[in-house]
gemmi code that builds the backbone of each chain (N, CA, C; Angstrom):
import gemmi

chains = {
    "A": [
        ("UNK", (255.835, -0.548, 232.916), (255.385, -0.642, 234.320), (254.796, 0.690, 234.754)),
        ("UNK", (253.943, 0.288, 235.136), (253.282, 2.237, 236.108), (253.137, 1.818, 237.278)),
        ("UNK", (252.497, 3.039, 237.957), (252.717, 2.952, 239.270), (253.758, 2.692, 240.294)),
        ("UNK", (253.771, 1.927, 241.226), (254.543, 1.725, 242.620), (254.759, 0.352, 242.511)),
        ("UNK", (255.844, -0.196, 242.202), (255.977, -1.568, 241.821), (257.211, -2.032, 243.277)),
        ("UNK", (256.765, -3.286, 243.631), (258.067, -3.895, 244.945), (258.799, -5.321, 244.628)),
        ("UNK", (260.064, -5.434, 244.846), (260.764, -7.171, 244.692), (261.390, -7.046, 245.586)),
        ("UNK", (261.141, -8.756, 246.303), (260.213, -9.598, 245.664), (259.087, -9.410, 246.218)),
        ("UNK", (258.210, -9.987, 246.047), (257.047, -10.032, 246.339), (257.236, -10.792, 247.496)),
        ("UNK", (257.763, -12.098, 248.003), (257.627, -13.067, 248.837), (258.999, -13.269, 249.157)),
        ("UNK", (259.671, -13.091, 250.431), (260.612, -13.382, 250.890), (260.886, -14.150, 252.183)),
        ("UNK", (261.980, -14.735, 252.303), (261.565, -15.895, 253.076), (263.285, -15.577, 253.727)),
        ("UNK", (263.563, -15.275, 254.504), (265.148, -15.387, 255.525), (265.248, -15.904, 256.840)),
        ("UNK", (266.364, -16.052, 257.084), (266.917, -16.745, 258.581), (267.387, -15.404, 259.138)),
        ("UNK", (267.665, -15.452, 260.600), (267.693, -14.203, 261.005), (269.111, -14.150, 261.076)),
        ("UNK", (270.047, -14.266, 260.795), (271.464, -14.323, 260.429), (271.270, -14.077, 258.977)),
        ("UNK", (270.599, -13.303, 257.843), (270.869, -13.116, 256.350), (270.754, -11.568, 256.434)),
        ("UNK", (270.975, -11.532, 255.409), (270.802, -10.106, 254.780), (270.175, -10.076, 253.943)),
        ("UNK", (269.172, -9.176, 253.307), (268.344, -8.967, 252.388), (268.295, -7.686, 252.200)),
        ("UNK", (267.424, -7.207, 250.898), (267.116, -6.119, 250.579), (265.951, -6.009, 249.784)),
        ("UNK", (264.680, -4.968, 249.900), (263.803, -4.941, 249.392), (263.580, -3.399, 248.371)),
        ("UNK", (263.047, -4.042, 247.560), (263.178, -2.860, 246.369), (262.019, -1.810, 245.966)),
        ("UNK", (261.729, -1.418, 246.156), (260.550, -0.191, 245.617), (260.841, 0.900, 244.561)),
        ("UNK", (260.172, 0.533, 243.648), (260.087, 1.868, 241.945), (258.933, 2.603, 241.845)),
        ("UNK", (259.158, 3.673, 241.769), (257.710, 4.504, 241.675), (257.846, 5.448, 240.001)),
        ("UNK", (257.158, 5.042, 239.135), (256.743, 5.312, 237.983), (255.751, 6.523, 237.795)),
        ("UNK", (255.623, 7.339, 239.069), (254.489, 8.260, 238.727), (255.623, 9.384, 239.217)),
        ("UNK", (256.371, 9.625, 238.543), (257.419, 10.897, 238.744), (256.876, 11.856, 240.142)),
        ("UNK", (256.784, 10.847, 241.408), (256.415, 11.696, 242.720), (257.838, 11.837, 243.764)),
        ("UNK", (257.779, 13.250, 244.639), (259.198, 13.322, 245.456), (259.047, 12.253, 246.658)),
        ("UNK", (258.111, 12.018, 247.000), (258.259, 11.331, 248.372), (258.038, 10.153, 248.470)),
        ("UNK", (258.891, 8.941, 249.217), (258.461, 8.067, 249.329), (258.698, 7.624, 250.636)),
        ("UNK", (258.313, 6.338, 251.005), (257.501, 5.693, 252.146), (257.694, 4.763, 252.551)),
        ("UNK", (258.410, 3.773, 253.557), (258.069, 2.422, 253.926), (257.278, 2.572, 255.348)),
        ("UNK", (256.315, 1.206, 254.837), (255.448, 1.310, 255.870), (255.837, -0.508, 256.647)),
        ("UNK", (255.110, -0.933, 257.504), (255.038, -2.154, 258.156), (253.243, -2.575, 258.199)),
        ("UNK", (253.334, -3.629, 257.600), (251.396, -3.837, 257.776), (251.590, -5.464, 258.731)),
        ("UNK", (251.465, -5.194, 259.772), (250.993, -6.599, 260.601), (249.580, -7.102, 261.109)),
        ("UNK", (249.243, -8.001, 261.023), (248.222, -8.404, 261.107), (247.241, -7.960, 262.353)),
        ("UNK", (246.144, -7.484, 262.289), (245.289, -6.670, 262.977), (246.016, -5.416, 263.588)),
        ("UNK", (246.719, -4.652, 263.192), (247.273, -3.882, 263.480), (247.156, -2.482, 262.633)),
        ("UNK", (247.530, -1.385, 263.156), (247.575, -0.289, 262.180), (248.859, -0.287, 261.256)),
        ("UNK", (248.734, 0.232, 259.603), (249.632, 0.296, 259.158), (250.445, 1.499, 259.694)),
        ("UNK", (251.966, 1.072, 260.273), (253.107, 1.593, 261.118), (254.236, 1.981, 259.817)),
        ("UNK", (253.695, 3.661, 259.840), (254.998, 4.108, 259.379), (256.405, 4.415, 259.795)),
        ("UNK", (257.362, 3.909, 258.675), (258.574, 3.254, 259.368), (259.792, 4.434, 258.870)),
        ("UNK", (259.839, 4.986, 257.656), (260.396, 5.676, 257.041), (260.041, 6.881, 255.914)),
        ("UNK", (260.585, 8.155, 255.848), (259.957, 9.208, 254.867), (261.003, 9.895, 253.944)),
        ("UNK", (261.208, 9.447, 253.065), (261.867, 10.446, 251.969), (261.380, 11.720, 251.048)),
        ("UNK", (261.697, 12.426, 251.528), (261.226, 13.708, 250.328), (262.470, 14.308, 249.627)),
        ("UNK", (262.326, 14.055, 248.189), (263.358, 14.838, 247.298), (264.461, 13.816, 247.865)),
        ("UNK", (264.687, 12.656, 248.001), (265.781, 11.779, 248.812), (266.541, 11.972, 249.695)),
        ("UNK", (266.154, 12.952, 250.744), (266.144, 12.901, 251.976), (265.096, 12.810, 252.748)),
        ("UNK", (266.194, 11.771, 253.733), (265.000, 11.377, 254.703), (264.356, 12.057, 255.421)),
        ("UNK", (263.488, 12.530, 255.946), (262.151, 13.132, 256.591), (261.416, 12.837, 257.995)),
        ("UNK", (261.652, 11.540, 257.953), (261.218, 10.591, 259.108), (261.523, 9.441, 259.591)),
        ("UNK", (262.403, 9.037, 260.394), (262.428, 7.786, 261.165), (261.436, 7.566, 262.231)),
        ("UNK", (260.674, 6.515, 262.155), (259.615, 6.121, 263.677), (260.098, 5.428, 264.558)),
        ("UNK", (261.464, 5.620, 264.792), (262.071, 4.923, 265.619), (261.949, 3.649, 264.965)),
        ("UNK", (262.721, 3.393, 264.179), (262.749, 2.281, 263.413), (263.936, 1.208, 264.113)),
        ("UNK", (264.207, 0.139, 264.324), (265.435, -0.199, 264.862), (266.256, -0.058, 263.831)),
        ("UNK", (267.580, -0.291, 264.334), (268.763, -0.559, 262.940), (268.894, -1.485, 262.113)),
        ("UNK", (268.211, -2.150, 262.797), (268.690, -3.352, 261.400), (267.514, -3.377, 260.089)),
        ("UNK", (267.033, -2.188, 260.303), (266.154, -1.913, 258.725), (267.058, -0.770, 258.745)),
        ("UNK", (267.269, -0.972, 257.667), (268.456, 0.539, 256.982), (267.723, 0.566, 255.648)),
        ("UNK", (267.556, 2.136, 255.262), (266.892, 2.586, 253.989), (267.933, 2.976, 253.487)),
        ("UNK", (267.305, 3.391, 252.341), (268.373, 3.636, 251.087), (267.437, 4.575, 249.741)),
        ("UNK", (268.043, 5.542, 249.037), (267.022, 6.616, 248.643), (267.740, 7.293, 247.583)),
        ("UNK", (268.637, 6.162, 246.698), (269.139, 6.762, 245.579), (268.521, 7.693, 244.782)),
        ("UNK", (267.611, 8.193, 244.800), (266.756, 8.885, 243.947), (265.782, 8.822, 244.067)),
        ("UNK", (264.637, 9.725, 243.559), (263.015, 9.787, 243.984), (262.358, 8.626, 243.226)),
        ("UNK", (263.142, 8.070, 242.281), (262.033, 7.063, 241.951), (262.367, 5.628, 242.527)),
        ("UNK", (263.625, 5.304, 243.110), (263.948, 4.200, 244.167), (263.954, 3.674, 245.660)),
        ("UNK", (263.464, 3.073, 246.322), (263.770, 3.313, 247.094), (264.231, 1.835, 248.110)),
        ("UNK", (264.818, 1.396, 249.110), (265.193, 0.355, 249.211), (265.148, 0.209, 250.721)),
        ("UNK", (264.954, -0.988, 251.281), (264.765, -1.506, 252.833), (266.236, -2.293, 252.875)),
        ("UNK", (267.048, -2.101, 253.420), (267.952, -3.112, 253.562), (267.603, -3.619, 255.015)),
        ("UNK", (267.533, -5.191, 255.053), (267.610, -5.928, 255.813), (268.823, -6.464, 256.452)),
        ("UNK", (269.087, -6.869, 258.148), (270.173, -7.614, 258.624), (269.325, -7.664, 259.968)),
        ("UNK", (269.999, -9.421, 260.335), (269.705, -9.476, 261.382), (268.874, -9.259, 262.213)),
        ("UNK", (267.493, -9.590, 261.613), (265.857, -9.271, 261.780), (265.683, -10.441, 262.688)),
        ("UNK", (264.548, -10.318, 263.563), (264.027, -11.626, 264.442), (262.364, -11.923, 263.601)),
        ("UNK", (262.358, -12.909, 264.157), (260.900, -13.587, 263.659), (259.705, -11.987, 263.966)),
        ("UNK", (259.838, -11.466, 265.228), (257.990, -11.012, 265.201), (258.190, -9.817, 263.532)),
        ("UNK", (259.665, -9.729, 263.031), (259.909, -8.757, 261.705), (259.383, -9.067, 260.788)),
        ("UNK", (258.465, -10.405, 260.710), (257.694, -11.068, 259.466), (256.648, -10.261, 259.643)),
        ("UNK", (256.107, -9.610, 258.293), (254.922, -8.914, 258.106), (254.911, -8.255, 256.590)),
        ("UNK", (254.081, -7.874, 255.945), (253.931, -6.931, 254.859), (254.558, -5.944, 254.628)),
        ("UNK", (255.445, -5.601, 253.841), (256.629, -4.177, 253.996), (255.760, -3.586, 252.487)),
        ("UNK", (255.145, -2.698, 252.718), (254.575, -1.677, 251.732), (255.737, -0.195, 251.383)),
        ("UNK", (255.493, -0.354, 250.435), (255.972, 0.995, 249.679), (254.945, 1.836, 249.234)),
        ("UNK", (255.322, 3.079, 249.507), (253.906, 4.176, 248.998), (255.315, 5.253, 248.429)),
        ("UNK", (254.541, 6.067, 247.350), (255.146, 7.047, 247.163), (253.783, 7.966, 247.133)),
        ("UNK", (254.070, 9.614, 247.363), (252.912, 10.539, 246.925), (253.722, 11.980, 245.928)),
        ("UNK", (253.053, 12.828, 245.370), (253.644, 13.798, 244.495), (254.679, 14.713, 245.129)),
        ("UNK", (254.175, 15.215, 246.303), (255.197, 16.279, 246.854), (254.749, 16.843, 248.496)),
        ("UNK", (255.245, 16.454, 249.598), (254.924, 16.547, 251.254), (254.687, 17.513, 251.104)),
        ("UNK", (255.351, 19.134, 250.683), (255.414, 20.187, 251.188), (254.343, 21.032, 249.593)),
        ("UNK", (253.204, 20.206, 248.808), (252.915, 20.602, 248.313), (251.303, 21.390, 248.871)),
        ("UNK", (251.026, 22.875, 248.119), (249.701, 23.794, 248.516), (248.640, 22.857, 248.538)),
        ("UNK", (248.490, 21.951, 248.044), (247.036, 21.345, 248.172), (247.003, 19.989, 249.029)),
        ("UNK", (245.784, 19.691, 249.219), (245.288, 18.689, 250.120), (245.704, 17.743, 249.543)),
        ("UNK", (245.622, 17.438, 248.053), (246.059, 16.185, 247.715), (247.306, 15.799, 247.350)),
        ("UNK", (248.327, 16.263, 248.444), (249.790, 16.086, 248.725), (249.802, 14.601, 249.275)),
        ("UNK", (248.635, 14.676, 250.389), (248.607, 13.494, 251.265), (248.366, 12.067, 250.338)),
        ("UNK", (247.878, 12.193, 248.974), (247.335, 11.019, 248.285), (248.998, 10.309, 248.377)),
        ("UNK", (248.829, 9.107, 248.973), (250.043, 8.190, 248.976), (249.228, 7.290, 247.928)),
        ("UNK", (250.342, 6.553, 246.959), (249.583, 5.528, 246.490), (250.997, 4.198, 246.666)),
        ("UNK", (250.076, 3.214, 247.150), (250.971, 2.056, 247.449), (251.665, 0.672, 246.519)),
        ("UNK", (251.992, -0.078, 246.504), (253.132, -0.699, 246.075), (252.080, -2.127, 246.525)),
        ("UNK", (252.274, -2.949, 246.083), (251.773, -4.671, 246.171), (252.599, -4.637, 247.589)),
        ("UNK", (253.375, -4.809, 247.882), (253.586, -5.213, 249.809), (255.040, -6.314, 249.110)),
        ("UNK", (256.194, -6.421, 250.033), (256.455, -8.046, 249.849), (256.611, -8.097, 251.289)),
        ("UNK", (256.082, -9.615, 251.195), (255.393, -10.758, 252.451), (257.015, -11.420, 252.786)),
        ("UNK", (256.862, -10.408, 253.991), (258.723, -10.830, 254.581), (258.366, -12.106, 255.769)),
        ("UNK", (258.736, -13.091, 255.879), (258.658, -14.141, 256.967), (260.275, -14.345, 257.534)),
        ("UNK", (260.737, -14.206, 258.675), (261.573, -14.275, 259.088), (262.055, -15.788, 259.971)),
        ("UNK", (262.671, -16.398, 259.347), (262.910, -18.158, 260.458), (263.586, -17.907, 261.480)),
    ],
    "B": [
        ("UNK", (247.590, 10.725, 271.516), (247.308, 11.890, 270.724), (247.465, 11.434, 269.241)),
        ("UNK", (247.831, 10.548, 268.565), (248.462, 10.581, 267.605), (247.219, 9.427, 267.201)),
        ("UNK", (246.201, 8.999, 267.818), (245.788, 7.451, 267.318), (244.526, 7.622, 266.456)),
        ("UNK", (244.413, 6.708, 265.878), (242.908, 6.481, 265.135), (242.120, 5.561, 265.322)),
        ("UNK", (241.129, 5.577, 265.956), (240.436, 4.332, 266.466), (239.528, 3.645, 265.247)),
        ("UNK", (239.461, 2.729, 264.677), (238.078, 2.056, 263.907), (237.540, 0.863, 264.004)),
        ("UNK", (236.422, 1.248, 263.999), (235.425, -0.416, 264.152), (234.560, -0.419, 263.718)),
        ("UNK", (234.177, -1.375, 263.159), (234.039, -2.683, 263.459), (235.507, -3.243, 262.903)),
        ("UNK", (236.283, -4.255, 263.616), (237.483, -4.968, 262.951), (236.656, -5.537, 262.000)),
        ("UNK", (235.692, -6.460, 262.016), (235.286, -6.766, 260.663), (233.720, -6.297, 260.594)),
        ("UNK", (232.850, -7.110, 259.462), (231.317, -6.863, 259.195), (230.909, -7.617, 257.860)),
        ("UNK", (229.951, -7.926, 258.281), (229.264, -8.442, 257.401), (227.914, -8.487, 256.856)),
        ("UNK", (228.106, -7.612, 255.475), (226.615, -7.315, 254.952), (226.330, -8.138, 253.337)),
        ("UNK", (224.456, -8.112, 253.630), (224.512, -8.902, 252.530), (224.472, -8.148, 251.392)),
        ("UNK", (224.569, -8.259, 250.261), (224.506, -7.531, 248.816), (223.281, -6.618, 248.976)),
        ("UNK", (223.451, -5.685, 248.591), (222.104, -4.426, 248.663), (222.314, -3.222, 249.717)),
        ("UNK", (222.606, -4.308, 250.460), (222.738, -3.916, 251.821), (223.786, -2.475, 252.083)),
        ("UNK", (223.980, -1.697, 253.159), (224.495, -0.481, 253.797), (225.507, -0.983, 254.448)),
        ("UNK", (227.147, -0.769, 254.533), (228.100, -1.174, 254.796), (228.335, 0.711, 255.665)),
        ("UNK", (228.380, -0.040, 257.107), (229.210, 1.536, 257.785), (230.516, 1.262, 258.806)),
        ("UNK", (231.391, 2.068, 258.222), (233.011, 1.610, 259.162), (233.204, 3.021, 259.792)),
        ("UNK", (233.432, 3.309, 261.005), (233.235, 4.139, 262.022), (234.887, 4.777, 262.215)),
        ("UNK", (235.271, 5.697, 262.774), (236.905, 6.297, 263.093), (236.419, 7.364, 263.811)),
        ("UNK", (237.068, 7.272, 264.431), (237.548, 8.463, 266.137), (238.681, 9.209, 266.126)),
        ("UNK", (238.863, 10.088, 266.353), (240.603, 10.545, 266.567), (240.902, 11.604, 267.334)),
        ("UNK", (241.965, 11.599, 267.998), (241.867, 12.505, 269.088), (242.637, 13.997, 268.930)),
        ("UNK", (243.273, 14.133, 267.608), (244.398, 14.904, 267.527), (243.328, 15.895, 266.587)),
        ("UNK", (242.844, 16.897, 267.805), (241.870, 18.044, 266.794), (243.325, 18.898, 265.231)),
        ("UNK", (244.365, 18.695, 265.665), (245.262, 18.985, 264.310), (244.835, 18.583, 263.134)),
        ("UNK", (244.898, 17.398, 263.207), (244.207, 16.713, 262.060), (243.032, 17.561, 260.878)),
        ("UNK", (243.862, 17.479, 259.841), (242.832, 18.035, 258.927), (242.291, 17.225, 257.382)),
        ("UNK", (242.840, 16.174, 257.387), (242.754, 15.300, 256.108), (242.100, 14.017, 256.404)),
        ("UNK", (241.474, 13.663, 255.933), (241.131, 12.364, 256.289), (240.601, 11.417, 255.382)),
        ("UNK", (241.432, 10.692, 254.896), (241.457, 9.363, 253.763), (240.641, 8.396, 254.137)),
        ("UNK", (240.593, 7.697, 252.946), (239.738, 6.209, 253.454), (240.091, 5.295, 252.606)),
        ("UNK", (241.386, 4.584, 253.079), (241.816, 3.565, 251.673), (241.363, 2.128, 251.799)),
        ("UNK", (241.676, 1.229, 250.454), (240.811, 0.060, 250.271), (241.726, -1.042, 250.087)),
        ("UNK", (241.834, -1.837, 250.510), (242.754, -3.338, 250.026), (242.176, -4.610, 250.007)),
        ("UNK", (242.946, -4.763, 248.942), (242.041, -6.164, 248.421), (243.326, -7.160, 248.720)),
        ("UNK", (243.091, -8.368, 249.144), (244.439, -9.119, 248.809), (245.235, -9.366, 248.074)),
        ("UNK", (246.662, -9.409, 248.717), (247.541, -9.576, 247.864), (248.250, -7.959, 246.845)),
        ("UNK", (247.194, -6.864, 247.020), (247.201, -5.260, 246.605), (247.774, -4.711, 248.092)),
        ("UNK", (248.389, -3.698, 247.734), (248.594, -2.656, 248.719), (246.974, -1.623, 248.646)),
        ("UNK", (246.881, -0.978, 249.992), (245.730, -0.197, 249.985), (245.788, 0.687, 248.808)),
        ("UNK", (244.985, 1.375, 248.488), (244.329, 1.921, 247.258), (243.703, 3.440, 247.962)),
        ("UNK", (243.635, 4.540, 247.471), (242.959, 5.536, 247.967), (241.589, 5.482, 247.285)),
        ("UNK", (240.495, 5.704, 248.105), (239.162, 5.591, 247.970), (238.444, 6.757, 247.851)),
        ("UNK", (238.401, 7.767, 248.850), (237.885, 8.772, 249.434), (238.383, 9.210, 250.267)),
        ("UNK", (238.221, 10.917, 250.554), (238.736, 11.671, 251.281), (238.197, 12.914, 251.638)),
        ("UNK", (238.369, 13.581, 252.848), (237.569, 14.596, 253.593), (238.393, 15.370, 253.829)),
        ("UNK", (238.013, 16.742, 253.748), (238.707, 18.100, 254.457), (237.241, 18.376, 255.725)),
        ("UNK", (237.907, 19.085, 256.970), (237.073, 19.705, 257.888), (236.232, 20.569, 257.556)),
        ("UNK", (235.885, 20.646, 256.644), (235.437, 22.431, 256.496), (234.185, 21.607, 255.555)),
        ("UNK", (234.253, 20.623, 254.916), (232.866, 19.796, 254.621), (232.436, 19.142, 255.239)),
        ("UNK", (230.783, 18.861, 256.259), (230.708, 17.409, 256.806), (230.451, 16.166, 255.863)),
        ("UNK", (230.143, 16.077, 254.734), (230.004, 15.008, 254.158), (230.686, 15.090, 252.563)),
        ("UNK", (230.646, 13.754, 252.008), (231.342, 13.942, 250.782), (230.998, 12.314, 249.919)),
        ("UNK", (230.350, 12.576, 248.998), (229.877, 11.903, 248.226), (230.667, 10.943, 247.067)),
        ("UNK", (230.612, 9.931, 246.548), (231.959, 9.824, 245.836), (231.159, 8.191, 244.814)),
        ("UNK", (229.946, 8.547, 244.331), (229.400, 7.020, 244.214), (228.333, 6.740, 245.116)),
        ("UNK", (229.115, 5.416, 245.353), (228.535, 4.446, 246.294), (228.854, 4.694, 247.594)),
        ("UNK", (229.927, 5.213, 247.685), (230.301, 5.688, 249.325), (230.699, 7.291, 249.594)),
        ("UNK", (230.391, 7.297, 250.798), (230.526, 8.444, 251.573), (230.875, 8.947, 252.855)),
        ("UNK", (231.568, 10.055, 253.044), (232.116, 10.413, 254.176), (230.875, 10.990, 255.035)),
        ("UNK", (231.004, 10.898, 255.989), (230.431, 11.882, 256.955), (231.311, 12.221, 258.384)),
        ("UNK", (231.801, 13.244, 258.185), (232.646, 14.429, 258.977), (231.844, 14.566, 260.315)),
        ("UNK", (232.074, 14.770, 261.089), (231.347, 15.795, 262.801), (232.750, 15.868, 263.309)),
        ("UNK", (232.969, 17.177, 263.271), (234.300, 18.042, 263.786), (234.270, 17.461, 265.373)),
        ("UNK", (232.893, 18.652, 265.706), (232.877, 18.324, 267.303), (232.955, 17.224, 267.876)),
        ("UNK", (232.672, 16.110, 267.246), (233.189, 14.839, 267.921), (233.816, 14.266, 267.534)),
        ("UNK", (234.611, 14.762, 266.748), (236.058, 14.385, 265.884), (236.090, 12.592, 265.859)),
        ("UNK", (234.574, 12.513, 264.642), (234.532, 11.474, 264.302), (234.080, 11.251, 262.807)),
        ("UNK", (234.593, 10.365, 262.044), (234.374, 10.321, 260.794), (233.742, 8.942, 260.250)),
        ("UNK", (232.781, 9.123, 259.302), (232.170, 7.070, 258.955), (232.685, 7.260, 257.512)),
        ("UNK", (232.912, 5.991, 257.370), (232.472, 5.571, 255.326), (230.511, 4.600, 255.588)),
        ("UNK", (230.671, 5.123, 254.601), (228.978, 4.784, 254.064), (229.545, 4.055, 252.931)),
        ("UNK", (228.925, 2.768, 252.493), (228.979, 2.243, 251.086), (227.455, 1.869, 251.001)),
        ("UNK", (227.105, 2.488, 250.276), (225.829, 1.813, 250.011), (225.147, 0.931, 248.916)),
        ("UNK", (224.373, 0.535, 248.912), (224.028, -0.765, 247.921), (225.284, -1.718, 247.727)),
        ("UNK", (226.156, -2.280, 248.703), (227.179, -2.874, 248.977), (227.058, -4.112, 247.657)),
        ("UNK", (228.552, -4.580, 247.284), (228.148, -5.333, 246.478), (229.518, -6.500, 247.093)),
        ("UNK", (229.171, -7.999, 246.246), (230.792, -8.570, 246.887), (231.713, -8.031, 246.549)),
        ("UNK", (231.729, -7.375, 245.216), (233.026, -6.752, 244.901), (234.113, -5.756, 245.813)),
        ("UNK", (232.704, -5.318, 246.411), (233.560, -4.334, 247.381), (234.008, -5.138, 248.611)),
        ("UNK", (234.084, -6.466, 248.960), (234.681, -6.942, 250.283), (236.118, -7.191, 250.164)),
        ("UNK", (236.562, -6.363, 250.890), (238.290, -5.955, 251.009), (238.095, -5.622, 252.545)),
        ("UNK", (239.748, -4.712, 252.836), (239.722, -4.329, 254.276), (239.940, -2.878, 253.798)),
        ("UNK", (239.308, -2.029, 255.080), (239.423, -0.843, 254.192), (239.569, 0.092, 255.958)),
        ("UNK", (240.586, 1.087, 255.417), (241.449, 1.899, 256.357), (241.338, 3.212, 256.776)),
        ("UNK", (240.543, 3.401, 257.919), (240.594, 5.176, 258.023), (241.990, 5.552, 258.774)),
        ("UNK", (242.399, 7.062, 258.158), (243.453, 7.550, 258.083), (242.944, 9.155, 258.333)),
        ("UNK", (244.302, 9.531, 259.317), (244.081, 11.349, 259.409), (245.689, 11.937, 258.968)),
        ("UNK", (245.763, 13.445, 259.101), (246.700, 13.358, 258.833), (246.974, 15.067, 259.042)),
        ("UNK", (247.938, 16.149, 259.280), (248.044, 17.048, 259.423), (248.595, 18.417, 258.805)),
        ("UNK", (248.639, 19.111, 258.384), (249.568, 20.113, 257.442), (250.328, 20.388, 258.358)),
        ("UNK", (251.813, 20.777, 257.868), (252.728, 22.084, 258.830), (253.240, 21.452, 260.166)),
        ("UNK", (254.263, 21.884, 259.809), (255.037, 21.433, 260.822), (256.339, 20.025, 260.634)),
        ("UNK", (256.848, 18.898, 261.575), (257.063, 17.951, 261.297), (256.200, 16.706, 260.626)),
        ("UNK", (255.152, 16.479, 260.922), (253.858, 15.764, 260.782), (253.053, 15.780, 259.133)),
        ("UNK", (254.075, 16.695, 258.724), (253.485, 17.014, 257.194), (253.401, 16.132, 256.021)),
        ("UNK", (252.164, 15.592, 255.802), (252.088, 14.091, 254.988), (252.227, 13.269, 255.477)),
        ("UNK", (252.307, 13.258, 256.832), (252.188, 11.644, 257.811), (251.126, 11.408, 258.227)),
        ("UNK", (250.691, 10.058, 257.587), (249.256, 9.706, 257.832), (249.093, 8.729, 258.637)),
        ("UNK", (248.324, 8.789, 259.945), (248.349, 8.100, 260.703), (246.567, 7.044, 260.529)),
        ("UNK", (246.801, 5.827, 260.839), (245.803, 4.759, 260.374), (245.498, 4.405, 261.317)),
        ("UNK", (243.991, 3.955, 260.851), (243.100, 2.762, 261.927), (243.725, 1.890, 261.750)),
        ("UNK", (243.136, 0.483, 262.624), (243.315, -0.886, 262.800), (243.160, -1.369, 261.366)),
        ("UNK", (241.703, -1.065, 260.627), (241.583, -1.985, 259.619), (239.937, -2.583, 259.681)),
        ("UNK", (239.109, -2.565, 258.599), (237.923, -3.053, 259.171), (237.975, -4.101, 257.998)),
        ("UNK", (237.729, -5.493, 258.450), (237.562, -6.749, 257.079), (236.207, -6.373, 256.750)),
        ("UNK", (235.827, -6.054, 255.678), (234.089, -6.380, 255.160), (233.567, -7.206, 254.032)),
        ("UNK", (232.645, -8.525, 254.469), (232.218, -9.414, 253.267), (230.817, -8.787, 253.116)),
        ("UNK", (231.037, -8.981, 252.008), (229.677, -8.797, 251.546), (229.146, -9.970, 250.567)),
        ("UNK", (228.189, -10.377, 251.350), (227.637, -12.024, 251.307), (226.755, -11.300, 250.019)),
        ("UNK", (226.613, -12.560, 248.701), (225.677, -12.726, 247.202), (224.438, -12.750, 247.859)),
    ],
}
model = gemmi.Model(1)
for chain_id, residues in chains.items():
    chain = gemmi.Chain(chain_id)
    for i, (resn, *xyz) in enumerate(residues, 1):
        res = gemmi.Residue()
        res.name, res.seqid = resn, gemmi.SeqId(i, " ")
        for name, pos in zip(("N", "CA", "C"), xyz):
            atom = gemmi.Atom()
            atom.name, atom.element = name, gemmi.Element(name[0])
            atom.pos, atom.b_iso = gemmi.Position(*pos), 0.0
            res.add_atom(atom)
        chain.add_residue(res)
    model.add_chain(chain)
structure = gemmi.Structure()
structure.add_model(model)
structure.setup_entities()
């Protein structure tokens, strides 16, 4: 596997479940990323890990809880989400936030999984 | 302060044809500025990218063009082909400070490019 890989791809819950979404990043980078992609909307960053600590909350509510065992994992835990929470959950990782060059910022992203909430 | 404006939400050019997606931003901080690509069913993709200190930047088929003073940035694709119809994302972003590697995004522009 290379790159930024996510499971599942397609998830489907009631808003009484719990879930969890998975992100692997194969390009030995410190930082990683969950983002939110909703439809006509800007992609809304949600969370920032560098070196597996976190970095950034966007005011995320609680019931997305991250998880950051290590730089190459990284995880969305789900509870108790409402319907408008259905949308694209992207994973990005990039090489290093606090690195000298411009191309610190290169995030590279993850296939998305397509969360629908009942 | 923090936003990125882009438009056209969508467009449509025919093959040959000059594809231009427009971004605004108000946060003169800003010093990076990406331009990523998604195709369905893919997460965005990095395409191209600008520092301030160049106004334009060549890369192929597409291109940046920078104007500080009106802290506005285009992609150019030119000789557009279908291959390239995806949605594709301008992004800024800042050194130093809290804000470091947080890239803040446009809306999103859909572009077909009609055979």
């Amino acid at each position: 596997e290379t790159g930024v890989t996510q499971t599942p791809r397609h998830l489907v819950m009631g808003m009484t479940n719990k879930k969890s979404l998975k992100c692997e990043q194969h390009l030995g980078h410190n930082a990683m990323y969950w983002y939110k992609q909703s439809a006509k909307k800007p992609l809304e960053l949600m969370f920032v890990y560098n070196f597996k600590e976190q970095t950034e909350n966007n005011s995320v509510p609680s019931r997305f809880s991250p998880e950051c065992p290590n730089s190459s994992h990284l995880f969305l835990h789900l509870h108790t989400l409402q319907p408008e929470d259905s949308a694209l959950y992207l994973c990005a990782s990039s090489p290093d936030r606090l690195a000298g060059s411009y191309s610190y910022n290169e995030q590279f992203f993850g296939p998305g999984t397509r969360l629908t909430v009942l | 302060q923090q936003q990125v404006k882009q438009s056209p939400q969508s467009l449509i050019v025919q093959k040959g044809g000059i594809s231009i997606i427009n971004c605004a931003y108000e946060n003169t901080a800003f010093d990076y500025f990406p331009w990523y690509q998604q195709f369905p069913g893919k997460g965005p993709a990095l395409l191209i990218a600008i520092r301030p200190d160049v106004s334009e930047k060549k890369e192929g088929r597409f291109t940046i063009s920078f104007n500080k003073s009106a802290k506005q940035f285009s992609l150019h694709i030119m000789d557009s082909q279908p291959g390239d119809s995806a949605t594709y994302f301008c992004a800024a972003s800042r050194a130093g400070g809290t804000s470091y590697g947080k890239l803040t995004f446009g809306q999103g522009t859909i572009l077909t490019v009609h055979p």
